[in-house]
MIKOL-762026 format. One record per residue: residue in three letters; x, y, z of N, C-alpha, C in turn. Coordinates in steps of 0.2 Angstrom, whole numbers, padded with zeros to 4 digits, always signed. Each point is the difference from the previous one (the first is absolute). Example, Ala and Ser with C-alpha at 12.3 -4.5 7.8 and 13.67 -1.06 7.14 Angstrom:
ALA+0066-0028+0039-0004+0006+0000+0004+0006+0000 SER-0002+0005-0004+0004+0006+0001-0004+0005+0003 
//
This chain:
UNK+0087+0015+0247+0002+0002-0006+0008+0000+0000 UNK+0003+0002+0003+0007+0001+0002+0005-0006-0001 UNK-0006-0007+0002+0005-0005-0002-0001-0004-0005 UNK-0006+0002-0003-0001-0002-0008+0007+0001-0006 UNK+0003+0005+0003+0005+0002-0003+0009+0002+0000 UNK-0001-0004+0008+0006+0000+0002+0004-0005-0002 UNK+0007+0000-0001+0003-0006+0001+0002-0006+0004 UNK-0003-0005-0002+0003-0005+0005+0006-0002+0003 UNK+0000-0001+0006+0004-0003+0003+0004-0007-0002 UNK+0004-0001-0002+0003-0007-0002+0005-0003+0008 UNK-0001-0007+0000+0005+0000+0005+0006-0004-0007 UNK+0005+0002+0000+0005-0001-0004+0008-0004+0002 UNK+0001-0004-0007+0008-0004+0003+0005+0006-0001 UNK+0004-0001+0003+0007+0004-0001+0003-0002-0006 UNK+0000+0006-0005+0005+0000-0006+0005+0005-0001 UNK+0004-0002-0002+0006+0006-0003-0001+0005-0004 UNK+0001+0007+0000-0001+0005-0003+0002+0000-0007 UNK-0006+0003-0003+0005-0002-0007+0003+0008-0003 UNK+0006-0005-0002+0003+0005-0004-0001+0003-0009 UNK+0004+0005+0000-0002+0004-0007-0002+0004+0000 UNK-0005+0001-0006-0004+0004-0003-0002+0007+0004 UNK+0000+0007-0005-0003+0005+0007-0007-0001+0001 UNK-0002+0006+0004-0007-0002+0003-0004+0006-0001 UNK-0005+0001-0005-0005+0006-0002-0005-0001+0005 UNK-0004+0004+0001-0007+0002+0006-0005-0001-0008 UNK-0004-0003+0004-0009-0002-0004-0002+0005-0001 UNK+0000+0004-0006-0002+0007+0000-0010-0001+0001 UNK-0002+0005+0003-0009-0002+0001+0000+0006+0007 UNK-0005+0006-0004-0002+0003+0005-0007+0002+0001 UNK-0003-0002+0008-0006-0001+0002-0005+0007-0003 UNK-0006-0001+0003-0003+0007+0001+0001+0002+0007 UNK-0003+0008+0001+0004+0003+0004-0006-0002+0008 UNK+0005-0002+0004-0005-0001+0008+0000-0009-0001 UNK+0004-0003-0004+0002-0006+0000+0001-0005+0007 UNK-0002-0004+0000+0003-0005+0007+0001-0008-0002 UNK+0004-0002+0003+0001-0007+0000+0001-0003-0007 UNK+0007+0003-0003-0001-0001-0007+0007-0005+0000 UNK-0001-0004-0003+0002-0005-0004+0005+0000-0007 UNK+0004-0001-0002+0006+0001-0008+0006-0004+0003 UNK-0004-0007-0003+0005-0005-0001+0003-0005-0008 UNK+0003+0000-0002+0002-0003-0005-0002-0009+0003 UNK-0004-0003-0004-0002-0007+0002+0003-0006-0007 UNK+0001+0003-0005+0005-0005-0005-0001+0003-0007 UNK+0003-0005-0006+0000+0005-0004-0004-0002-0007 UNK+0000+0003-0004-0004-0002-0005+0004-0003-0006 UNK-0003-0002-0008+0003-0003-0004+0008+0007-0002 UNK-0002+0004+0000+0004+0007-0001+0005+0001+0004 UNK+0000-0003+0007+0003+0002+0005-0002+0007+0005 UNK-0006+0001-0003-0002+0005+0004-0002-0003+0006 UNK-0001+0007+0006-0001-0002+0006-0008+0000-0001 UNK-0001-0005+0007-0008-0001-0001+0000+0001+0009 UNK-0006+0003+0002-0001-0002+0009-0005+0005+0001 UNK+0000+0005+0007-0005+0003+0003+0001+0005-0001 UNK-0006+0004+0000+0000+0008+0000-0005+0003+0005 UNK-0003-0002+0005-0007-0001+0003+0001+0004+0007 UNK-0005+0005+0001+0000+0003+0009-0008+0001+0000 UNK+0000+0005+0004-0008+0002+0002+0001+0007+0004 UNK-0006+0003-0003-0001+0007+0002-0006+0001+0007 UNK-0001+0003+0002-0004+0002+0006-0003+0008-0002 UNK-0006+0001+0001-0003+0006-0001-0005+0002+0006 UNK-0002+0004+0003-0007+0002+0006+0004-0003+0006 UNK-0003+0003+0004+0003-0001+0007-0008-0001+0005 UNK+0002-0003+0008-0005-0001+0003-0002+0005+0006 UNK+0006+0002-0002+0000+0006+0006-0003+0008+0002 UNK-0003+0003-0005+0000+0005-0003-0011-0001-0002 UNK+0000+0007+0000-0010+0001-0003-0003+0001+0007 UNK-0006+0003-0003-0005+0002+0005-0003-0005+0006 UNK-0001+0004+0005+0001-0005+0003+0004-0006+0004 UNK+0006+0001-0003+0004-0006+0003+0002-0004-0007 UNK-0004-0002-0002-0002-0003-0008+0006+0002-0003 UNK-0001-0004-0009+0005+0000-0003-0002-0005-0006 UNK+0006+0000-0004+0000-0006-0004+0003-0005+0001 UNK-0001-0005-0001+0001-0006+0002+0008-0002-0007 UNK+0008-0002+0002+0005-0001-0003-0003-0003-0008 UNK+0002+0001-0005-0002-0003-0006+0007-0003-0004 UNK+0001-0007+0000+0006-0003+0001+0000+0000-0009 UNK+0004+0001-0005-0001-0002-0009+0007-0002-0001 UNK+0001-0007+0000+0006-0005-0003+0001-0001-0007 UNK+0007+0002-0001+0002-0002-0006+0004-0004-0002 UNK-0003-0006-0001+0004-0005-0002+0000-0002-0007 UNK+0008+0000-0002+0004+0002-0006+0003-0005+0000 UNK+0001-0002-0007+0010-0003-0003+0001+0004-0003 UNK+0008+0001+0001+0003+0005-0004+0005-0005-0004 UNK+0002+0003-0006+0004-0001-0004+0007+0003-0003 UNK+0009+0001+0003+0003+0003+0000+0006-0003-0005 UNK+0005+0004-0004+0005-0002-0003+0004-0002+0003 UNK+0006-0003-0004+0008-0002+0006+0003+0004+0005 UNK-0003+0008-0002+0003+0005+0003-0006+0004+0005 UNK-0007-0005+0001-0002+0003+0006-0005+0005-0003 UNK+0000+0002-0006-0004+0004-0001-0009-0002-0003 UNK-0007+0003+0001-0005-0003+0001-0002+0001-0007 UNK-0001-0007-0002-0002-0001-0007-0009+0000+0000 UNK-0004-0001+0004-0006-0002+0001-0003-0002+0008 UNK-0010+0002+0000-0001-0002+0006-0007-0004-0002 UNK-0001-0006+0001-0007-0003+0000-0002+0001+0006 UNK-0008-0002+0000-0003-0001+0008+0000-0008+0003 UNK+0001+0000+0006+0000-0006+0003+0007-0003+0003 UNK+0001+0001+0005+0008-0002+0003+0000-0009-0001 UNK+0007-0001-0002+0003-0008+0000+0001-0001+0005 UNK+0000-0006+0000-0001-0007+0005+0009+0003+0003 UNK+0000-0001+0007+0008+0001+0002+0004-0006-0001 UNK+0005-0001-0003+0005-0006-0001+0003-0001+0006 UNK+0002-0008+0002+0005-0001+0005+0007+0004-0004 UNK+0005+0004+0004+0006+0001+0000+0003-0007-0003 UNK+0006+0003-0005+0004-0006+0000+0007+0001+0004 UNK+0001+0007+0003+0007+0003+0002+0000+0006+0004 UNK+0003-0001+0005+0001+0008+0004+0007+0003+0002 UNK+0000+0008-0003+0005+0001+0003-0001+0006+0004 UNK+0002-0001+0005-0001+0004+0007-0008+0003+0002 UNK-0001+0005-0002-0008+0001+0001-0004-0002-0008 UNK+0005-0001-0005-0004-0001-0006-0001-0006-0003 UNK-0008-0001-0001-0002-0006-0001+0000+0000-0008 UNK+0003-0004-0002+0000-0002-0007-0005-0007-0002 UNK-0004+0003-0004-0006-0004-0003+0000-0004-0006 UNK+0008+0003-0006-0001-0004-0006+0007+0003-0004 UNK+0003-0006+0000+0008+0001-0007-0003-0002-0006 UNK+0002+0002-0005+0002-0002-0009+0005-0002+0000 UNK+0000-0003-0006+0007-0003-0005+0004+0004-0001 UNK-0001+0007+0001+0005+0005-0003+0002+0004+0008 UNK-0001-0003+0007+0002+0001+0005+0000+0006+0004 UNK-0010+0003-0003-0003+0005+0003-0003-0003+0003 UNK-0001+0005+0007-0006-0003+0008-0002+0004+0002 UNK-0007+0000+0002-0005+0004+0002-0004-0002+0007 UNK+0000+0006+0002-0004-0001+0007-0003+0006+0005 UNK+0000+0000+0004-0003+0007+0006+0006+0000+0004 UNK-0001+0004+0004+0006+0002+0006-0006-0001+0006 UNK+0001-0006+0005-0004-0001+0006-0003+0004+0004 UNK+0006+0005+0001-0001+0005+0006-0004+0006-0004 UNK+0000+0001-0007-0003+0005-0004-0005-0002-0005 UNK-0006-0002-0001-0003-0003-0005-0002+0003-0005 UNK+0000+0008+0001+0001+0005-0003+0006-0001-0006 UNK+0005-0005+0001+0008+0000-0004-0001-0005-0004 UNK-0001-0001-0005+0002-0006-0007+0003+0001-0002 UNK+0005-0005-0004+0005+0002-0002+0001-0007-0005 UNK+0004+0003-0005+0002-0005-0005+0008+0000+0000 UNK+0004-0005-0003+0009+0002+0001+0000-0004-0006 UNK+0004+0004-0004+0002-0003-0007+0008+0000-0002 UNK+0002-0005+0000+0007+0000-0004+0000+0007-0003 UNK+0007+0003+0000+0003+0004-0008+0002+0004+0003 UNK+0003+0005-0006+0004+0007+0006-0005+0005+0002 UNK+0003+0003+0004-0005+0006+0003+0007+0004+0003 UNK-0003+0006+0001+0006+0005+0002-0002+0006+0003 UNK+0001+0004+0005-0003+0003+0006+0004+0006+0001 UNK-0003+0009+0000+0004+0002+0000+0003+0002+0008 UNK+0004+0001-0001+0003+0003+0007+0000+0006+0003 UNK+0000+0005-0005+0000+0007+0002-0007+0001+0002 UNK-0002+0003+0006-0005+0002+0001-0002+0006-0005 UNK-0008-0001+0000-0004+0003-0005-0007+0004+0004 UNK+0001+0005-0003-0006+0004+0004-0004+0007-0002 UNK+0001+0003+0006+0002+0007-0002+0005+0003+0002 UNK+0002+0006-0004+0007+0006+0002-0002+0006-0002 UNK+0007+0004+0003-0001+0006+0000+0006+0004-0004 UNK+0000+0003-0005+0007+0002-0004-0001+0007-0002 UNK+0005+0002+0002+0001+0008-0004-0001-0001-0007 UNK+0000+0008-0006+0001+0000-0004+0007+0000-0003 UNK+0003-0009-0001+0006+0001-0003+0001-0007-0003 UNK+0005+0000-0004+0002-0008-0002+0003-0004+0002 UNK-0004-0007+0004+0003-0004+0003+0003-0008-0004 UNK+0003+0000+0005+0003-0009-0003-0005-0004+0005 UNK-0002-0006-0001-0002-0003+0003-0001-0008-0002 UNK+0002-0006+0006+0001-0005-0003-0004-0007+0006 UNK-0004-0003-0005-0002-0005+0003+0001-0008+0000 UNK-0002-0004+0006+0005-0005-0002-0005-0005+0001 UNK+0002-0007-0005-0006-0006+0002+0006-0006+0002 UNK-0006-0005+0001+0003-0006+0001-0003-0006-0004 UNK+0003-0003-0001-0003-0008-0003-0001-0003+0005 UNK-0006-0003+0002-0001-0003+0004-0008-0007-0001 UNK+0001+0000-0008-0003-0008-0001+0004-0005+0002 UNK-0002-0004-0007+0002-0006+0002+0006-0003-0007 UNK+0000+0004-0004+0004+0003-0005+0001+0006-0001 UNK+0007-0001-0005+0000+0009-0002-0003+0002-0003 UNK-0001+0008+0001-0003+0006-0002+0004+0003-0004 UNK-0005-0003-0009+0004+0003-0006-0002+0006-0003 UNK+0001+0007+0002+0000+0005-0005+0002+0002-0005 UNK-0004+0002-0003+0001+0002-0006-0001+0009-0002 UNK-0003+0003+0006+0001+0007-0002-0003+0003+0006 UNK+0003+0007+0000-0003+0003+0006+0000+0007-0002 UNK-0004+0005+0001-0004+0006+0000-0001+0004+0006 UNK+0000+0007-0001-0002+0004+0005-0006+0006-0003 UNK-0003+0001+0003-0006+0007-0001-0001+0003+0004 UNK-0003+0005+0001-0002+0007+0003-0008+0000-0002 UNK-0004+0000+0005-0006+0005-0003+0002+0006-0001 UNK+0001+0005+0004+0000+0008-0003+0008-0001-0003 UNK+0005+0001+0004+0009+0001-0001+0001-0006-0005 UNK+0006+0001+0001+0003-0006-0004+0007-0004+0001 UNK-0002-0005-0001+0005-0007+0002+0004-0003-0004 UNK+0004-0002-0001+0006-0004-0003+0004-0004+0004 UNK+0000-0006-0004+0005-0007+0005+0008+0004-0001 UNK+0002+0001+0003+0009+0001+0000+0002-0005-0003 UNK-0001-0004+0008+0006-0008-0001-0006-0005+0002 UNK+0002-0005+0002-0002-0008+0001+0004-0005-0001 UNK-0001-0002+0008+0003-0008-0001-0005-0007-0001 UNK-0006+0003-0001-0007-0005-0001+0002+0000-0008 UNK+0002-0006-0002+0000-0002-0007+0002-0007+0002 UNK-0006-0002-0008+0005-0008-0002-0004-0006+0007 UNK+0006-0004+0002-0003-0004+0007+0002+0004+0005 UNK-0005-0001+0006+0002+0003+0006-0003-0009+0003 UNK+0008-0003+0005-0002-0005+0002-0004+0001+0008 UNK-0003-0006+0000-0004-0001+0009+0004+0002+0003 UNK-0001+0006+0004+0002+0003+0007+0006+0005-0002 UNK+0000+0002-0009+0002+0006+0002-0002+0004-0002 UNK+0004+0006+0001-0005+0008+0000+0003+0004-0005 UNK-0002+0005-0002+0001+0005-0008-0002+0008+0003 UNK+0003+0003-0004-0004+0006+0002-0001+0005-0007 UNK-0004+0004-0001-0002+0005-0005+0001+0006+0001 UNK+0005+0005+0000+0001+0006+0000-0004+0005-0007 UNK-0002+0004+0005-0007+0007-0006+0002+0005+0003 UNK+0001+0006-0005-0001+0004+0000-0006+0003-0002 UNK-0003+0005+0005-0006+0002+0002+0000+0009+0001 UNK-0003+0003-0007+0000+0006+0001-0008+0004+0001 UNK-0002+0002+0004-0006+0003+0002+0000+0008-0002 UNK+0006+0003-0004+0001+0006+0001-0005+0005-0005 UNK-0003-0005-0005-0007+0003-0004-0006+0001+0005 UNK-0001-0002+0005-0006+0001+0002-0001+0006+0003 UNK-0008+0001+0000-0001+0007+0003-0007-0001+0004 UNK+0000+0004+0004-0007+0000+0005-0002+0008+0004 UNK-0006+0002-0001+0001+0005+0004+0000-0001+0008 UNK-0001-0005+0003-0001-0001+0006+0010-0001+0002 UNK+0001+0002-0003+0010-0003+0001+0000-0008+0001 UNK-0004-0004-0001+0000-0008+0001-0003-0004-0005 UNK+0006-0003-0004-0004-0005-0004+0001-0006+0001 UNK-0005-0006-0003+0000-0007+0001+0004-0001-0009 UNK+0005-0009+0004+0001-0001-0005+0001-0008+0002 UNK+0000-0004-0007+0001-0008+0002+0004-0002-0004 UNK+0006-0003+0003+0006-0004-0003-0001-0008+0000 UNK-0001-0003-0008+0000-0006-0001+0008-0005-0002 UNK+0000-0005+0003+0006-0002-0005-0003-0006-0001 UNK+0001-0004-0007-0005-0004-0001+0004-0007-0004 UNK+0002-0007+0003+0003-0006-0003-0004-0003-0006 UNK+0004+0000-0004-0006-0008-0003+0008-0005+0000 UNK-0006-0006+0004+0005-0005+0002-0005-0006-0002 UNK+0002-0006+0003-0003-0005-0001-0005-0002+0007 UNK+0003+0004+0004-0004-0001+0009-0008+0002-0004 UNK-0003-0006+0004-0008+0001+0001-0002+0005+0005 UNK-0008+0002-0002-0002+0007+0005+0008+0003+0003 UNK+0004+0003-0006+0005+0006+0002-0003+0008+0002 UNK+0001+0005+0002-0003+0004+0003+0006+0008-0002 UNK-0001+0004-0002+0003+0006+0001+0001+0002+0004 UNK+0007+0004+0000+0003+0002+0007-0004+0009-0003 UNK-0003+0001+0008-0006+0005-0001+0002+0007+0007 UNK+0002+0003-0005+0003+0008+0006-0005+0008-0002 UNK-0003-0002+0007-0004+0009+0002+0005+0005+0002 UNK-0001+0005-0005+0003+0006+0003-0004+0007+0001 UNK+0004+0003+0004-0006+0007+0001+0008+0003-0002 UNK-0001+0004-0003+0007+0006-0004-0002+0006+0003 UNK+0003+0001+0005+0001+0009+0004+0001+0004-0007 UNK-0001+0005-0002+0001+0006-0007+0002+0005+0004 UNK+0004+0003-0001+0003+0007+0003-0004+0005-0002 UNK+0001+0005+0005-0004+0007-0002+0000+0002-0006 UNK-0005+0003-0004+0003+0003-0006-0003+0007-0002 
//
């Protein structure tokens, strides 16, 4: 079962890496107790969408276990898929039945590339991970820097400021930028993210962030800070901050 759906083995020429375009992850998530899953971008469509594998196999019952010594015998259930993703990696569709695997046209270091377009997208697996497909598409894209997570803040008014980088393949043109609060409340102060921000360089967005309306009996509230672009970058993303807010006695 396991090799119905693995990836082949190529022995391949040596090619130069290509350059460009970023590199998105083949969005596709299995069901749960998955094995030997397969998400490879194999070429592309009239649309430019990504077209490849979405395929693994699950395992259920064991041999080793029941009365007596007994047990049930492993029950092996393969799902063999094409998937269907945008420029940006995200899964537009899943039929039944996996495609035919393509010869490679190109390898860069562990990543086998299986199909370019006229507009200078390539798609393929990562060798070492079959589990990784990936599409890379010309244009800008932009990443932020400041780590994003969770925090811890007293009850007071801060300044706080985050910073991106351009790092497509063009510049990253903005045209507006916002801040929010689920409970507190947000305001852009300043910003150097405006207009073009060229390849490799960086911008930052300063907020002010006031928490000091909240209230909780427990002296601890949750709150989420958004600062949010609209630019021309594809699949751009919110810079995204958890807070726990300490409330003094009262």
């Amino acid at each position: 079962m396991k090799k119905m759906i693995s990836l082949a083995v190529f022995c391949l020429a040596v090619f130069a890496p290509l350059a460009g375009a970023y590199e998105y992850p083949l969005q596709f998530t299995p069901n749960a107790g998955y094995r030997g899953l397969v998400v490879a971008g194999y070429g592309f469509d009239a649309n430019n969408d990504v077209v490849g594998n979405c395929s693994y196999y699950t395992v259920s019952g064991n041999s080793g276990s029941g009365k007596g010594g007994g047990g049930h015998a492993p029950v092996n259930k393969s799902y063999l898929q094409t998937c269907k993703w945008d420029m940006y990696g995200n899964l537009l569709g899943v039929t039944q039945g996996a495609p035919a695997i393509p010869s490679p046209v190109s390898t860069d270091g562990s990543k086998l590339i299986f199909a370019i377009n006229a507009i200078g997208q390539s798609t393929g697996v990562d060798a070492k991970n079959t589990g990784h497909g990936f599409v890379r598409t010309p244009g800008p894209h932009y990443t932020w820097l400041t780590p994003a997570g969770n925090g811890v803040l007293h009850q007071f008014v801060y300044t706080l400021s985050a910073t991106l980088k351009s790092d497509g393949d063009v510049p990253v043109d903005i045209t507006a930028v916002a801040a929010t609060a689920l409970n507190g409340t947000a305001v852009v102060q300043s910003t150097t993210c405006n207009g073009q921000i060229e390849v490799d360089a960086t911008c930052a967005i300063t907020v002010t962030y006031d928490p000091t309306n909240l209230a909780s009996s427990t002296g601890l509230a949750s709150d989420t800070l958004r600062i949010d672009l609209t630019s021309n970058a594809g699949a751009s993303h919110d810079f995204i901050q958890n807070y726990t807010v300490i409330l003094p006695n009262r």
